[in-house]
BALOBA-1460 file (C-alpha; in Angstrom, 3 decimals):
// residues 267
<rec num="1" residu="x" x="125.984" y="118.575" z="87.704"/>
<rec num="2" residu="x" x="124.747" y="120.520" z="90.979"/>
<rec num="3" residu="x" x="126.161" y="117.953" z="93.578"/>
<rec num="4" residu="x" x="129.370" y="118.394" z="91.529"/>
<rec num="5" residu="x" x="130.348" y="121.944" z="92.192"/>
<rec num="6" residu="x" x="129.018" y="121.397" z="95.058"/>
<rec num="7" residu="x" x="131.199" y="118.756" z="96.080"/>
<rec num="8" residu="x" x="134.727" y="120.994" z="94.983"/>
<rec num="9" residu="x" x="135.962" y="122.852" z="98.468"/>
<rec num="10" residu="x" x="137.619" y="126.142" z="98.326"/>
<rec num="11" residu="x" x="140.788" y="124.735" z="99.870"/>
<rec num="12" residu="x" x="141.319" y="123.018" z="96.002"/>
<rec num="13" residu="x" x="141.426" y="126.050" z="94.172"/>
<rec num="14" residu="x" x="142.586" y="128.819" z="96.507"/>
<rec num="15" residu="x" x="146.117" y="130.275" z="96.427"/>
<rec num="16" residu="x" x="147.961" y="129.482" z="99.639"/>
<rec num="17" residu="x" x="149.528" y="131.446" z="102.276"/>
<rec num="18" residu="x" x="148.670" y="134.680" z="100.108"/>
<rec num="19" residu="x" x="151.247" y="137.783" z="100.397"/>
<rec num="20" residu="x" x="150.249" y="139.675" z="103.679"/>
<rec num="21" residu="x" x="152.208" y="143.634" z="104.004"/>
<rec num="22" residu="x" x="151.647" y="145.985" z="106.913"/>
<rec num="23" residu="x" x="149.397" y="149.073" z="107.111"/>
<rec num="24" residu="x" x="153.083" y="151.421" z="107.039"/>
<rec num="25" residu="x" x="154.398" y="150.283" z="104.151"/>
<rec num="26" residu="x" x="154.099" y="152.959" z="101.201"/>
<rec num="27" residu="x" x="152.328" y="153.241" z="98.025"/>
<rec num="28" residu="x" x="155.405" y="153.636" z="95.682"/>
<rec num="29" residu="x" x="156.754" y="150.309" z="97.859"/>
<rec num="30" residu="x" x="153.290" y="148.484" z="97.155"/>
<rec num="31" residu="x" x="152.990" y="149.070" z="93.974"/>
<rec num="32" residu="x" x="156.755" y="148.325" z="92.829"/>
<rec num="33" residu="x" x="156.160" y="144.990" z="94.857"/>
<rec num="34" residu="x" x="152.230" y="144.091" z="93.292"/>
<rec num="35" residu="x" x="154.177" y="144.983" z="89.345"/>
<rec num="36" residu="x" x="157.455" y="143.038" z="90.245"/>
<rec num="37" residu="x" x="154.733" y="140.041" z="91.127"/>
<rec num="38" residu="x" x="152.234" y="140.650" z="88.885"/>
<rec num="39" residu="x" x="149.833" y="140.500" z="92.126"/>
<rec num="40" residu="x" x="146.258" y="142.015" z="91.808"/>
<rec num="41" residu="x" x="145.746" y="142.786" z="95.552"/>
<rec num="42" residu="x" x="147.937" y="141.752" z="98.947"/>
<rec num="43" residu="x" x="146.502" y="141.383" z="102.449"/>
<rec num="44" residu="x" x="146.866" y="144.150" z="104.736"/>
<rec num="45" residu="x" x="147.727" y="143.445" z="108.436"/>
<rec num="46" residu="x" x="148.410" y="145.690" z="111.634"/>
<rec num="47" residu="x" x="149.979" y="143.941" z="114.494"/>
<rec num="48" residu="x" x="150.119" y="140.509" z="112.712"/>
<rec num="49" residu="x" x="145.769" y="140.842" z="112.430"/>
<rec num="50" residu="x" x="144.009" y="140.961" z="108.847"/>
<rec num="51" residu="x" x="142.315" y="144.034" z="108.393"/>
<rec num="52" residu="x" x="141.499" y="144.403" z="104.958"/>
<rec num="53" residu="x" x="143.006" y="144.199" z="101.099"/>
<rec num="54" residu="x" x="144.699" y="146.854" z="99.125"/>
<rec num="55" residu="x" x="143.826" y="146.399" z="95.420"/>
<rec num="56" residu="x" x="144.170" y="148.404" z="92.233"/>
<rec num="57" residu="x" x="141.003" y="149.959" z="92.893"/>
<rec num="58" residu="x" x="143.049" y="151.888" z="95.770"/>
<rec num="59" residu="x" x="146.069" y="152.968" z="93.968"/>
<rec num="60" residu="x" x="143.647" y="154.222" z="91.186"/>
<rec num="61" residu="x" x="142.016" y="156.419" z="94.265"/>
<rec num="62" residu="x" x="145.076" y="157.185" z="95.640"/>
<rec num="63" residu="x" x="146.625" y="158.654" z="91.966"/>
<rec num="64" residu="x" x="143.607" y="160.968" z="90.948"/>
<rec num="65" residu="x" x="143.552" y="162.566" z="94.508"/>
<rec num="66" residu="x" x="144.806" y="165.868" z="95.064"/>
<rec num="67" residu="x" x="147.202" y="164.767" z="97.708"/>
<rec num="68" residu="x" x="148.817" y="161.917" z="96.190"/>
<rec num="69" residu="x" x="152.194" y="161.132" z="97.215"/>
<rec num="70" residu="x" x="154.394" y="158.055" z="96.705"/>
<rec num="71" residu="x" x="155.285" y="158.160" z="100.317"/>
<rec num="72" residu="x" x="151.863" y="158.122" z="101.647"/>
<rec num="73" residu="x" x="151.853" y="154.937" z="104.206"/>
<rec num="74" residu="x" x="148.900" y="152.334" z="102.422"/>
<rec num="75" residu="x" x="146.915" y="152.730" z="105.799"/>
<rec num="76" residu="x" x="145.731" y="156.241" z="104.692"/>
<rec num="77" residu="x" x="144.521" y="155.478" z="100.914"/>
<rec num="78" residu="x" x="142.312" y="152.479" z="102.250"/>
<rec num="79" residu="x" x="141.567" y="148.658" z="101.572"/>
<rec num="80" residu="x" x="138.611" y="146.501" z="100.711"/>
<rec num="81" residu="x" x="136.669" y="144.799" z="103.191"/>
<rec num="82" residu="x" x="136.418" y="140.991" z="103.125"/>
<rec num="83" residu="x" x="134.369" y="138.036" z="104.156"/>
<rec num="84" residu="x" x="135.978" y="134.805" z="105.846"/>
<rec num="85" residu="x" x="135.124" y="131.037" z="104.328"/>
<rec num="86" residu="x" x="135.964" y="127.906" z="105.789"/>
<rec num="87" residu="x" x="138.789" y="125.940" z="103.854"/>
<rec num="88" residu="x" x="135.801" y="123.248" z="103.982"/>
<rec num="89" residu="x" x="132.738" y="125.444" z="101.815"/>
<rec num="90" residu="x" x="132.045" y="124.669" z="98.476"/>
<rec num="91" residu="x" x="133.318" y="126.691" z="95.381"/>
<rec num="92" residu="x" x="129.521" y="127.197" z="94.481"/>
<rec num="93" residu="x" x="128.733" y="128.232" z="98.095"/>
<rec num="94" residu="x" x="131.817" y="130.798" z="98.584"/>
<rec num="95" residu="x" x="130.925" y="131.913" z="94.715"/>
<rec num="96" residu="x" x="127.428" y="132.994" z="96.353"/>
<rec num="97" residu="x" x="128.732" y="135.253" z="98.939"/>
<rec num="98" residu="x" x="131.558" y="136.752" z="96.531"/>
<rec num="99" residu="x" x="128.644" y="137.951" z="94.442"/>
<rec num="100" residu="x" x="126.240" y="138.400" z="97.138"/>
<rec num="101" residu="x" x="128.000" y="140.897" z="99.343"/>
<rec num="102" residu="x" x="130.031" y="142.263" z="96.427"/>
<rec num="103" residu="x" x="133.728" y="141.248" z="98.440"/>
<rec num="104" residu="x" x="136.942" y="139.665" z="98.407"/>
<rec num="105" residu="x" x="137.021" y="136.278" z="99.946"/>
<rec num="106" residu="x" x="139.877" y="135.413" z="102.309"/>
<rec num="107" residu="x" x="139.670" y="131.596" z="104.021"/>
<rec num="108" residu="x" x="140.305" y="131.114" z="107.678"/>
<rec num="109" residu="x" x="141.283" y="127.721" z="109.474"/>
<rec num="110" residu="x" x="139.317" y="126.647" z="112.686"/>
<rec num="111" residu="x" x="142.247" y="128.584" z="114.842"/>
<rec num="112" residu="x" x="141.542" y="132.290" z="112.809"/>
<rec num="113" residu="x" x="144.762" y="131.709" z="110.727"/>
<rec num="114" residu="x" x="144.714" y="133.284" z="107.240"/>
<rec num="115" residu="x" x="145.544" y="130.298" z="104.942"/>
<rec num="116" residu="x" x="144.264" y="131.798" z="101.546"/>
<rec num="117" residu="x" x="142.232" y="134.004" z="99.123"/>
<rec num="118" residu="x" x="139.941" y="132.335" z="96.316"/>
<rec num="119" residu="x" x="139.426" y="135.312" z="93.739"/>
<rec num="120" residu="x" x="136.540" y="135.010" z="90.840"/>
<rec num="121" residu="x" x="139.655" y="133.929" z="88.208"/>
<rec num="122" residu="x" x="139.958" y="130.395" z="90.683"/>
<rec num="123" residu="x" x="136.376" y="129.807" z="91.178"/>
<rec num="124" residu="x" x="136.311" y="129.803" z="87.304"/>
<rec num="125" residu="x" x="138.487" y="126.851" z="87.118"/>
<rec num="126" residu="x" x="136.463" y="124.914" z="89.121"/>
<rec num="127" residu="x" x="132.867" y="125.455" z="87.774"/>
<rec num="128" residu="x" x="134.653" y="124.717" z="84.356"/>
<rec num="129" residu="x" x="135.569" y="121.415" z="85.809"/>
<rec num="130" residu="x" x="131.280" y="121.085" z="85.983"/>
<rec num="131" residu="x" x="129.424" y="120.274" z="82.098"/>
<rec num="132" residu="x" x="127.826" y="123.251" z="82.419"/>
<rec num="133" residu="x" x="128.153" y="125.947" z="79.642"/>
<rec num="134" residu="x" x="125.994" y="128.353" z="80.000"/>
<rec num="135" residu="x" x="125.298" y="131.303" z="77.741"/>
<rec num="136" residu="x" x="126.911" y="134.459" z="78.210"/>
<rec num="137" residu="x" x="124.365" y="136.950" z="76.359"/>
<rec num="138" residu="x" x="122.527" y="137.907" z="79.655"/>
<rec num="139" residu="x" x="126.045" y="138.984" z="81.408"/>
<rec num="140" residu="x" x="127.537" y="141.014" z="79.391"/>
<rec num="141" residu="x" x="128.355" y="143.907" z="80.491"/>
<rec num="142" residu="x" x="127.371" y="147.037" z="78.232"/>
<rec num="143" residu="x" x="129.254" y="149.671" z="81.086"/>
<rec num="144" residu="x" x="131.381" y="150.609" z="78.776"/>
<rec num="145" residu="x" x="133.995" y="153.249" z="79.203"/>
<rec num="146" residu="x" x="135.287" y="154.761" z="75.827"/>
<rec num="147" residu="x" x="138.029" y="157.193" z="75.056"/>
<rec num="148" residu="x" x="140.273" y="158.022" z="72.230"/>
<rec num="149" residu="x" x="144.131" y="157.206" z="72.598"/>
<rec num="150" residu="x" x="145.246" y="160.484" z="73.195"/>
<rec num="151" residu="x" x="143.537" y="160.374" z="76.580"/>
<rec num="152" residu="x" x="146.344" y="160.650" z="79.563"/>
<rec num="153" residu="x" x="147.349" y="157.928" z="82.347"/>
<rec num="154" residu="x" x="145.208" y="160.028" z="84.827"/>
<rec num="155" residu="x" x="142.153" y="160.903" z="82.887"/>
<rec num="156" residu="x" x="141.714" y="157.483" z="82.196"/>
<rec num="157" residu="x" x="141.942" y="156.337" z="85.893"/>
<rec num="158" residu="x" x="139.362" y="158.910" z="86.311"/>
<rec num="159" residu="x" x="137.465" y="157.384" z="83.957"/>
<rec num="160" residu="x" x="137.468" y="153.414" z="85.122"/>
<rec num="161" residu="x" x="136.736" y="155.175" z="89.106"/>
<rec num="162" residu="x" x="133.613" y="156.985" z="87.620"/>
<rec num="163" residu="x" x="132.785" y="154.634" z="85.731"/>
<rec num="164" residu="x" x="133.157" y="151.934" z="88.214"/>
<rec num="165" residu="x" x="134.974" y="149.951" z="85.899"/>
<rec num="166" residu="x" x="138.361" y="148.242" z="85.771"/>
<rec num="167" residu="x" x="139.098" y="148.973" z="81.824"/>
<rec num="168" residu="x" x="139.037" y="151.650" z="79.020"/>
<rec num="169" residu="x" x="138.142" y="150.936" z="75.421"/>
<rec num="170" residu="x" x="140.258" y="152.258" z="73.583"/>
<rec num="171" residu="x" x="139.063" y="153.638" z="70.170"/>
<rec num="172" residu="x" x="141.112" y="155.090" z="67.531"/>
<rec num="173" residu="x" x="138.081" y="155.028" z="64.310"/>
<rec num="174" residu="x" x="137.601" y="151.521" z="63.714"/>
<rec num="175" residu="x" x="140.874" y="149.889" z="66.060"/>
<rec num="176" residu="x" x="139.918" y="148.478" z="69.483"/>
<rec num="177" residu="x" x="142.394" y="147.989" z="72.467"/>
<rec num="178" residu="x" x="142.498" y="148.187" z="76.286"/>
<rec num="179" residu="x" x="143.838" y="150.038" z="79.001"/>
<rec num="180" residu="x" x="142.910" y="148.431" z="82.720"/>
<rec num="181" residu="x" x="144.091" y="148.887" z="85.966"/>
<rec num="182" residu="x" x="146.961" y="146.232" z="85.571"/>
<rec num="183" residu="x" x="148.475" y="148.617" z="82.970"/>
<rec num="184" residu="x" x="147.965" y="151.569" z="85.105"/>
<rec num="185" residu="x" x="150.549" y="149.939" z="88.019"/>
<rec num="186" residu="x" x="152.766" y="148.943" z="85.491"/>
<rec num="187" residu="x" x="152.854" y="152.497" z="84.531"/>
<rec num="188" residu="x" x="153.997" y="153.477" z="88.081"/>
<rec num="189" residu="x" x="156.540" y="150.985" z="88.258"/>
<rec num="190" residu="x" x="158.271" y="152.445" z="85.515"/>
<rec num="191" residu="x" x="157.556" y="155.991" z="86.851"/>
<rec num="192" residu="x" x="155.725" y="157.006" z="83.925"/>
<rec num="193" residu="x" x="154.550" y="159.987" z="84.373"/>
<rec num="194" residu="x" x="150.467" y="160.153" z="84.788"/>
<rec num="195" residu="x" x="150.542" y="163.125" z="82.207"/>
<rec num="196" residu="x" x="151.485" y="160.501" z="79.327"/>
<rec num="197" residu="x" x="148.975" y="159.231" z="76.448"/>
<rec num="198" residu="x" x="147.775" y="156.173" z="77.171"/>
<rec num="199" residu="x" x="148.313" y="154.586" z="73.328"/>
<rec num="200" residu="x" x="151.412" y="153.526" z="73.939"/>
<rec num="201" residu="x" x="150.539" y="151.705" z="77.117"/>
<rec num="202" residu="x" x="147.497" y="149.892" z="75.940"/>
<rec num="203" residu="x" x="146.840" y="146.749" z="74.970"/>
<rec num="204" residu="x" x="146.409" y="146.392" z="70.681"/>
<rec num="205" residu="x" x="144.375" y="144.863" z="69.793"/>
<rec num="206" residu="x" x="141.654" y="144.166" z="72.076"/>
<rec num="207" residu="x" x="140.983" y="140.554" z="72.088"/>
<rec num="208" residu="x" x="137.174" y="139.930" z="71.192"/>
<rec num="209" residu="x" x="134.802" y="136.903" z="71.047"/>
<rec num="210" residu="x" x="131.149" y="136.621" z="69.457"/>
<rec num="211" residu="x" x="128.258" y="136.640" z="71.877"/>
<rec num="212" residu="x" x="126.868" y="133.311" z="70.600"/>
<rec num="213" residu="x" x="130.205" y="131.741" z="72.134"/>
<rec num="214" residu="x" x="129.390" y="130.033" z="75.869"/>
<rec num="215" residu="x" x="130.978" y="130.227" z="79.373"/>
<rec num="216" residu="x" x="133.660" y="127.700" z="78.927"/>
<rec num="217" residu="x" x="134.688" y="128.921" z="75.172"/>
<rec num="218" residu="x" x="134.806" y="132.569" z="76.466"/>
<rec num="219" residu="x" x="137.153" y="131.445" z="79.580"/>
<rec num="220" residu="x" x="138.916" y="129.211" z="77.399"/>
<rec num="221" residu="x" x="140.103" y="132.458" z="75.701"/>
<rec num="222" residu="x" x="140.992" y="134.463" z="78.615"/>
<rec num="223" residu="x" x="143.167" y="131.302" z="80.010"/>
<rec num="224" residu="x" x="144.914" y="131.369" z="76.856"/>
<rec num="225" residu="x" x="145.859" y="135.275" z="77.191"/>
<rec num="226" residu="x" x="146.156" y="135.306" z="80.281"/>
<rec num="227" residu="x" x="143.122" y="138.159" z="80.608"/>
<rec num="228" residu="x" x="140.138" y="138.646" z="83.121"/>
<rec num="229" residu="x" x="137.987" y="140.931" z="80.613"/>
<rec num="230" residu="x" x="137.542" y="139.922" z="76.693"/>
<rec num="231" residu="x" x="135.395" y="142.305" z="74.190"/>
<rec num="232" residu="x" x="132.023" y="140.890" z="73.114"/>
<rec num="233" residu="x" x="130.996" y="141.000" z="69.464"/>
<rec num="234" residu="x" x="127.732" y="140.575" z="67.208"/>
<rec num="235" residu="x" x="128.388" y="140.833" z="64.103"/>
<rec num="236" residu="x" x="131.763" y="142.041" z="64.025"/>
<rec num="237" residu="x" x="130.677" y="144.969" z="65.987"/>
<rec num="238" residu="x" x="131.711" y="145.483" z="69.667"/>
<rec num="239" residu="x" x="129.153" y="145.417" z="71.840"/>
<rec num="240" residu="x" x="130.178" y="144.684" z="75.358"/>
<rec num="241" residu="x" x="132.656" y="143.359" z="78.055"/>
<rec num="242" residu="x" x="132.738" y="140.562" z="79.842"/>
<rec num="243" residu="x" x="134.413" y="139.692" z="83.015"/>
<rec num="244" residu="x" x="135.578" y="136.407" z="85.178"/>
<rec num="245" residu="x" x="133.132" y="137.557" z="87.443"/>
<rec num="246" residu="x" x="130.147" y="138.075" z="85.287"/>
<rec num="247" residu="x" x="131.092" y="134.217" z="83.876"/>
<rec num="248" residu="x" x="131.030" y="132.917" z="87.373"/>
<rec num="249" residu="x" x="127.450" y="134.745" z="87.704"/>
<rec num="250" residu="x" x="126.115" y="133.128" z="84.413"/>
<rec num="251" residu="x" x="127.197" y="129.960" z="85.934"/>
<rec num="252" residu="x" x="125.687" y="130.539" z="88.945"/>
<rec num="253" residu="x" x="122.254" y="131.013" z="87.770"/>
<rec num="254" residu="x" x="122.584" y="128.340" z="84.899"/>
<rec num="255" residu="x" x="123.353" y="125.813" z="88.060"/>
<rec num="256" residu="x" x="120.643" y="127.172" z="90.085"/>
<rec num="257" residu="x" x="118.210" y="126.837" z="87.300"/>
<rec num="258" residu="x" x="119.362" y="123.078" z="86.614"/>
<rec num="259" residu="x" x="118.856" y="122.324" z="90.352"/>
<rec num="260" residu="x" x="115.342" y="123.897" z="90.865"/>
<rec num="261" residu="x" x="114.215" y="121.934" z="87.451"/>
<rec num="262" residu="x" x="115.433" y="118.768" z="89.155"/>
<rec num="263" residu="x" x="113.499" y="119.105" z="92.191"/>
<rec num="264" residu="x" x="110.174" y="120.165" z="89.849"/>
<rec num="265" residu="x" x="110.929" y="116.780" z="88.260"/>
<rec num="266" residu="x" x="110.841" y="114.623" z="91.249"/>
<rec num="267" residu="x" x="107.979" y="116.224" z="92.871"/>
């Protein structure tokens, strides 16, 4: 089961040739071209050279600031650093340094040319290609950010930046739903205006599994809705969020466990 993922190269599961934009372009242009796309993050460049990602981390930064303007060129709001892979390294072994130094991974051929971007939602595919199924319970995450749905477009980008978070519960009395980062740039591209509720832009309601479900059921569900966060229940109550990334973390360990228990056994 170790060998396996071990055995699955990046290059399988990356997405080619990924969307590269440079440093001048402007926010309002960026963000009408990551909605039109439905595109997370793009590669920034300056003089045809990779210097970093813009994600919706930045235009979240770049909306709460005091000087934010649609014109502002994408080189002053900032980007996300990155680490470079080999087309050649193992899912598992690219998983480790996503998680390790907390980045996005971008992979490099032998002559330094950008040929893709693995994110955690791709390295999820794979290690469900292992048997592993490891249980979720010790990765959820209990960060939750709360507010009612009367809170506005900016507040709640506030919010997810404090909170270091890319969601919002949404709680109106016993009625769950969502408001992320993917709804915030929608909101731009329509030019709604940050002043605006944010019940009318959230997601109802917010899709939920029990805790006692594993890995594979949990991204089983978010495959089928086409989500990277799903709400965590016991007992019909919700308890907690959990991400592609914390999945690919609770495989991780559950395939570092099973290969230090082999090794006990030969010895």
């Amino acid at each position: 089961m170790f060998l396996k993922i071990k055995d699955l190269p990046v290059s399988q599961f990356m997405t080619a040739y990924p969307i590269s934009v440079e440093s001048n372009i402007s926010f309002k242009t960026i963000v009408d071209f990551m909605a039109e796309r439905g595109f997370a993050n793009v590669i920034i460049t300056e003089k045809e050279k990779t210097i970093g990602i813009f994600t919706e981390r930045e235009i979240l930064k770049h909306i709460v600031s005091k000087d934010a303007d649609p014109k502002t060129p994408i080189r002053e709001i900032g980007k996300q650093p990155y680490e470079e892979v080999d087309p050649g390294i193992s899912v598992f072994d690219a998983s480790k340094i996503m998680t390790a130094k907390n980045s996005r991974l971008l992979i490099f051929a032998e002559s330094k040319k950008l040929v893709g971007i693995i994110t955690a939602t791709d390295m999820l595919r794979a290690f469900q290609k292992t048997d592993d199924d490891p249980p979720i319970r010790s990765f959820i995450s209990k960060n939750l950010a709360i507010c009612n749905s009367k809170v506005s477009i900016k507040e709640a980008a506030k919010i997810m930046l404090d909170k270091g978070v890319g969601s919002v519960i949404v709680s109106d009395f016993v009625y769950y739903g969502i408001f992320t980062e993917r709804d915030v740039l929608y909101c731009l591209k329509e030019n709604v205006s940050l002043n605006e509720k944010i019940g009318m832009y959230s997601s109802w309601p917010l899709i939920k599994s029990e805790y006692s479900v594993n890995a594979k059921g949990i991204a089983r569900i978010m495959a089928a809705n086409d989500i990277k966060r799903l709400g965590i229940t016991y007992d019909k109550d919700l308890i907690g969020i959990i991400t592609a990334v914390d999945l690919i973390n609770a495989y991780q360990k559950s395939l570092e466990f099973s290969h230090v228990s082999h090794w006990k056994e030969i010895k």
